[in-house]
N, C-alpha and C positions, 0 to 999 in steps of 0.2 A: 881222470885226476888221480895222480900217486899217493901214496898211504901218506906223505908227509905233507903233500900240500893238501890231503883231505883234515889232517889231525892241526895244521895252522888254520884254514878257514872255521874250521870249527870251536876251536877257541876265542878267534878274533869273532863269532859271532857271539858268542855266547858273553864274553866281555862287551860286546856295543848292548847286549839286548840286557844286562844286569845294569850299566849304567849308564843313569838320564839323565847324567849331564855331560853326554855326546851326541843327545839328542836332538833336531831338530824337526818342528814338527809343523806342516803346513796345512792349514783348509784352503778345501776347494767345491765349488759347487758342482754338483753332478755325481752319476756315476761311470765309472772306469768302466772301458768295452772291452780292449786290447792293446797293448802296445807294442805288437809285432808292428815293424815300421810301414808295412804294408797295407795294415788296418787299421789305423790311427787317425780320428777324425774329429776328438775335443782338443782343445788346446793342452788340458790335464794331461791328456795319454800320448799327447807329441812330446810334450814336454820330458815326462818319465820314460818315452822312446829313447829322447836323444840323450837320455841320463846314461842308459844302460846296451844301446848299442852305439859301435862306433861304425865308422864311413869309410871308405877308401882316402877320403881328402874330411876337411872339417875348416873354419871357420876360427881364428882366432878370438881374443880380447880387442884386437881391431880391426877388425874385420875382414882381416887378409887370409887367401883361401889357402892353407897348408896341408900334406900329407899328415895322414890318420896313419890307415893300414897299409892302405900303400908302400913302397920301398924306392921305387921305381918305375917309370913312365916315361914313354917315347910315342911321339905324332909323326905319320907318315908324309909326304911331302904334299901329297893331294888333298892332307888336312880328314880322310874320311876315319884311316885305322890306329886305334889308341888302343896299345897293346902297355900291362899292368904290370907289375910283379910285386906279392903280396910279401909284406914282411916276414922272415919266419921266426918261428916259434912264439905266435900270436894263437893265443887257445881262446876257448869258451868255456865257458863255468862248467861245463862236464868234463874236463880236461881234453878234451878233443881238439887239433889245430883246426886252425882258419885256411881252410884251402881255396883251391880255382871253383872247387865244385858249387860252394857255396856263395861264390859271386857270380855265378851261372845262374843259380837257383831266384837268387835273390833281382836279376835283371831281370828273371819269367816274370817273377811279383808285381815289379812295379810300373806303375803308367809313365811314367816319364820315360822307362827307358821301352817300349816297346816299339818296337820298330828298328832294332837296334842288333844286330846278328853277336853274340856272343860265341870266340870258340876255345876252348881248352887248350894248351900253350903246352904247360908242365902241372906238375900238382898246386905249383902255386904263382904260374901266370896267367891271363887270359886274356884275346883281343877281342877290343868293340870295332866291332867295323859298322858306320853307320851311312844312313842312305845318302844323304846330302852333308854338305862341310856346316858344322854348327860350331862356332870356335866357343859359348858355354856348357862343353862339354865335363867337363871336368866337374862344374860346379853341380851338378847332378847325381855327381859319384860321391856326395856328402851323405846321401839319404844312408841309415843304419843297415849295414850289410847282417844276412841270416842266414843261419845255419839252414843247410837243406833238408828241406821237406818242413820246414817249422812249421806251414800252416795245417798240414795236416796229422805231426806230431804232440805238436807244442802246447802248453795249457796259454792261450794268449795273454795270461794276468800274471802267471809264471814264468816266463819263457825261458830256455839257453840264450843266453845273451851273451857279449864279450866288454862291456862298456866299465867306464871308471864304479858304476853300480851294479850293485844284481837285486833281485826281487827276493827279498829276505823270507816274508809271510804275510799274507792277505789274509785280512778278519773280517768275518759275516755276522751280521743275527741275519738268519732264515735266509732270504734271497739277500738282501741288502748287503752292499759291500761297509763297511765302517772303516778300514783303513788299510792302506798299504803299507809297507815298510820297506824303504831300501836300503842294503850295506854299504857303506864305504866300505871300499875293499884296498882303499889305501890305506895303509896301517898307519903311516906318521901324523896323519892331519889331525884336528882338533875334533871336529862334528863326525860320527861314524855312523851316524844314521841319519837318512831323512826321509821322516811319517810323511804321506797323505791322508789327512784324515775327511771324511766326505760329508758333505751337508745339503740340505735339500734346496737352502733359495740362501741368498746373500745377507739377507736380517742375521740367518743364523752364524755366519762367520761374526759380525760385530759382538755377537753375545757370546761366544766361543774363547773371542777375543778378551773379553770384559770377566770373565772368570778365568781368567788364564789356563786355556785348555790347548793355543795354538800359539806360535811363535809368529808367522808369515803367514801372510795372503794377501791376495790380489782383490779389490775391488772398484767399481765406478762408482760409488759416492765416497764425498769426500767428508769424514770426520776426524776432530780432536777426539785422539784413544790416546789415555794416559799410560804411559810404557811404551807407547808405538809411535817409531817414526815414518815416516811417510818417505819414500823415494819413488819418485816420478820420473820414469824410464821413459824416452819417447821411441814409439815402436817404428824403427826405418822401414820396415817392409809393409809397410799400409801409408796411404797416402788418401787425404779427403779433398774434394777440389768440388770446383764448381761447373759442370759441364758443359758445354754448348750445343747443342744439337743441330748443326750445321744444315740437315736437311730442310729444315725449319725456315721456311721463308723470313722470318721474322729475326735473323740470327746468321742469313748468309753475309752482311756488309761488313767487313770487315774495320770499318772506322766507329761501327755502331759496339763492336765488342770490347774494342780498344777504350772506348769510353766508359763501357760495365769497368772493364780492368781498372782504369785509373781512377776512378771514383770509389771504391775500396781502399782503407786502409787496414790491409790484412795484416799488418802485424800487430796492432790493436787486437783487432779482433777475435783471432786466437790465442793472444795472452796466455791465457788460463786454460785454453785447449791442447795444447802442445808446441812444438817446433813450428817454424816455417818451411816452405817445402822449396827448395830449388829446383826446380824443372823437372822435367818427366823422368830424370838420371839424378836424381837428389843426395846430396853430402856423401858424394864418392867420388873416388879419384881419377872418374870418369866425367866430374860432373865441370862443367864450362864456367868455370869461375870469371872472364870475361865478363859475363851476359849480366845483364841488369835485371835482379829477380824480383824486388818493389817496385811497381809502376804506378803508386801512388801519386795523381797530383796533388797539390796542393792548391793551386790555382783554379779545379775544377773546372769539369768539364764542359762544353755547351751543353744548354740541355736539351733533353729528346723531347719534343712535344708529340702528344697523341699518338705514342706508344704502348702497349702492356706485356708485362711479360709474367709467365708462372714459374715458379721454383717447387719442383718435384723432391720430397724429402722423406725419409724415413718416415716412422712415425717414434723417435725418441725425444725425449724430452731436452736433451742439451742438444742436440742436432736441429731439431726444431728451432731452438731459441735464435740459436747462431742465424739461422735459416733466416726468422724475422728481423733480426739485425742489418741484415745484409738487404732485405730487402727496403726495410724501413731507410737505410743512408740510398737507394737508388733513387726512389722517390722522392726525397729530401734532396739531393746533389744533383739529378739528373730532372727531374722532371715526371719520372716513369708511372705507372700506375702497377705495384706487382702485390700479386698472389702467393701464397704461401699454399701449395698441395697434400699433404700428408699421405703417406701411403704405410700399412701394415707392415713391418718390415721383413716379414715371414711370407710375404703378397708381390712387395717390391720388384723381385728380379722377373715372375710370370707376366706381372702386370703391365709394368713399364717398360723392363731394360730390356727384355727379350725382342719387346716390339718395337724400341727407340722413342713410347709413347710419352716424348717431354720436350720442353720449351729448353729448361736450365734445371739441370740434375744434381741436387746436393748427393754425395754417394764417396764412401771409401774403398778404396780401389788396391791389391794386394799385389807387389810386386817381386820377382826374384833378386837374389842379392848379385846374381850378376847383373853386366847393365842392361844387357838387352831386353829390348822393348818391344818386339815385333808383334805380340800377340795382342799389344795396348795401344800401337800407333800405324800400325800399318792398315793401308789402305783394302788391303785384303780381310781383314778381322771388323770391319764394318758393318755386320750384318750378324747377330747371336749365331752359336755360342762364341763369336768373337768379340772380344774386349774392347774395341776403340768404338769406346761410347759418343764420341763425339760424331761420330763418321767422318772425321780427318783425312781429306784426301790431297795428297801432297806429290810429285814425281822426284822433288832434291829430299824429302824425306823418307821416301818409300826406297831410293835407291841407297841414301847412308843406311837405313836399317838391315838391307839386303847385302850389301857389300861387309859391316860388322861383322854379322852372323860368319861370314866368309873366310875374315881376317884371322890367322893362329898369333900374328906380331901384335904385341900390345898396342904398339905405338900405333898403329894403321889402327885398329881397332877407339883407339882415341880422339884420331883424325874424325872418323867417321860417324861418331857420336855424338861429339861436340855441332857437325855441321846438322846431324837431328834435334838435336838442342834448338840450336839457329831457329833453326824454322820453324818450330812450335812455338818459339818465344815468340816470331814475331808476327805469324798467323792468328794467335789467341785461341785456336777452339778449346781451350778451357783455364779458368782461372785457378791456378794450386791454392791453397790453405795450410795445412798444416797436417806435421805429422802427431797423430796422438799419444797422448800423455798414458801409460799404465800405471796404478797405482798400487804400488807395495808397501805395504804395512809391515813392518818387522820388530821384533821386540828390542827395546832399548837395550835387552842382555845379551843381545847378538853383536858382534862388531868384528870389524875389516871387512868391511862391504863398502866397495869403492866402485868408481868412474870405470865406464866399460862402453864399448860398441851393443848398444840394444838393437838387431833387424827382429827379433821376434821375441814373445814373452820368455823360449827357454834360457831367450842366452842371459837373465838374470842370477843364472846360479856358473856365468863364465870364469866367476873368480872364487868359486866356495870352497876354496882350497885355503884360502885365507880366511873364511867365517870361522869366527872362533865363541864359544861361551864366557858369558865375563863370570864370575863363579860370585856366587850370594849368599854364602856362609864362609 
């Protein structure tokens, strides 16, 4: 950093930390581990990650996948080698450029990209050459790129970062974190700072709340707080559905699941829960808007005599509830005799999912924002640590998933999605629900907080370029 851009950041910090009305200040429960992007594992320290490092590509206001750092990018014909070239005169808060070296570094780090040969170009290009044609390539190239050697230099709660944030000062009593603070290092915008302040369980955010010590947070109960509005974000990258466990003698007939489905009225019944979910590629521009996503009848179904079925559920209490709702209209509409299971939701995944030990699986399921699915529907992922809970085994679905992955042309890639759509829609191994609701609390003196693409909690601060203070004297 040069003497002049050392002597502006150092002013511009010194005016956000004198004045608190460019403040804004958020609880959260927990404490902060790291937020190298590498080591980031609460939603808190994902979120303050994607504050303060930026990605090769990123993620708009809707959700369409755009260059970050990136400048330039070229796919070789065989679809394997994706050769970059980094913008330049892209620094980090040390004043150091953004090189090739540190997108090298930063592929050693991360799991998604392993298996993935990185090689040095120029100082600021580099090619991936990867083992098989994965056409969601790119979308991987979002995760926050790192200065090299950060894991074994960097204070992980301070780090060099390059992001619209930097990590201004972290406050302790003894071990205990108390808050973080980051800079806006855009100088025009209204809010210049935004606190994390840390709290031990979620009562304490409401009370935090109630002596105005916090602006914003996030939590699952829902209360009337005077000053605070409520915006209920539905999160697209988690999806809750009702499973089928297909190996399940009791669950192979496929006119017997058709009739679960249609005896649900799922947009009832999530109301208050969140979105509804459109198929296994949900409210994207991938998703099969043809396909008929209510199979509510109305007419109801024949009923099942001298059937039973169990519903495997967390053990939370609106999960639950849903859980007995659902069961309750099976046995009132169909005939059925069902069981509500509860399971420890800390037990869940050892107990159950690992082993496939369930009838019909209440369970929220986390999805990438590109479309593909392979790891959640393919016939090969049937077995832990693979994803298709249902044990979906399909050959017109297994080979659109396989040929997607394949496709670099959007359009071929659309073809091919849609015909997996198809056949899950009309196979059933599992009923969708709804995507859920987050809820953000914000003070009535914040405003231009507007309509946005939510796939995960960060992207709630997508527009805080526009959050402004309303001033109170």
């Amino acid at each position: 950093m040069n003497l002049l851009q050392s002597i502006i950041f150092t002013i511009s910090s010194l005016i956000a930390t004198i004045s608190p009305s460019t403040n804004y200040i958020e609880g959260a429960v927990g404490q902060p581990r790291s937020f190298l992007p590498s080591q980031t594992v609460t939603q808190t320290d994902k979120t303050i990650s994607s504050l303060i490092y930026r990605g090769l590509f990123k993620y708009d206001i809707y959700g369409t996948l755009v260059p970050d750092l990136a400048d330039t990018w070229e796919i070789s014909e065989d679809g394997l080698v994706y050769t970059i070239k980094l913008k330049e005169n892209q620094k980090w808060t040390d004043g150091k450029p953004i090189t090739s070296d540190d997108l090298i570094y930063t592929a050693f780090k991360i799991s998604d990209l392993s298996g993935v040969a990185t090689d040095r170009v120029d100082d600021f290009t580099v090619r991936y050459t990867l083992p098989n044609k994965f056409s969601p390539f790119l979308s991987l190239l979002t995760v926050g790129v790192m200065p090299a050697n950060a894991e074994e230099t960097n204070n992980p709660l301070v780090p060099i970062s390059s992001g619209k944030f930097r990590v201004l000062r972290v406050e302790k009593s003894g071990p205990i974190i108390k808050q973080v603070t980051l800079l806006n290092t855009t100088s025009e915008e209204n809010i210049r700072k935004l606190t994390y302040r840390f709290y031990a369980v979620e009562d304490e955010l409401f009370t935090a709340a109630k002596l105005g010590e916090i602006d914003g947070f996030l939590a699952n109960e829902i209360k009337d707080m005077q000053n605070y509005q409520i915006y209920k974000y539905p999160l697209q990258g988690v999806y809750y559905a009702l499973y089928f466990n297909l190996k399940n003698e009791k669950l192979t007939d496929l006119e017997f699941r058709q009739k679960l489905e249609k005896a649900l009225p799922v947009s009832d019944l999530i109301i208050y829960s969140g979105i509804s979910v459109e198929g296994p590629i949900s409210r994207s521009i991938y998703t099969d808007t043809s396909l008929d996503f209510d199979k509510y009848d109305k007419a109801l179904p024949e009923e099942v005599l001298n059937k039973s079925l169990t519903i495997t559920v967390p053990d939370i209490k609106e999960h639950v509830d849903l859980a007995r709702k659902i069961a309750d209209m099976w046995e009132d509409e169909l005939g059925l005799h069902v069981e509500v299971n509860t399971v420890d939701p800390m037990q869940i995944n050892e107990q159950i999912i690992d082993k496939r030990d369930f009838e019909v699986l209440f369970y929220g399921q986390e999805v990438g924002r590109d479309p593909d699915r392979y790891v959640n529907w393919h016939s090969t992922q049937s077995d832990a640590p693979g994803l298709n809970l249902s044990g979906f085994t399909h050959v017109r679905s297994d080979r659109a998933l396989e040929e997607a992955r394949n496709a670099n042309d959007n359009d071929a890639r659309i073809k091919h999605y849609h015909e997996f759509q198809k056949v899950v829609t009309e196979q059933v191994p599992v009923i969708f629900l709804y995507h859920p609701y987050a809820n953000y609390y914000v003070s009535k003196y914040i405003e231009g907080i507007g309509e946005k693409y939510t796939f995960t909690l960060s992207d709630r601060f997508l527009d805080f370029s526009n959050w402004k203070r309303i001033q109170t004297f």
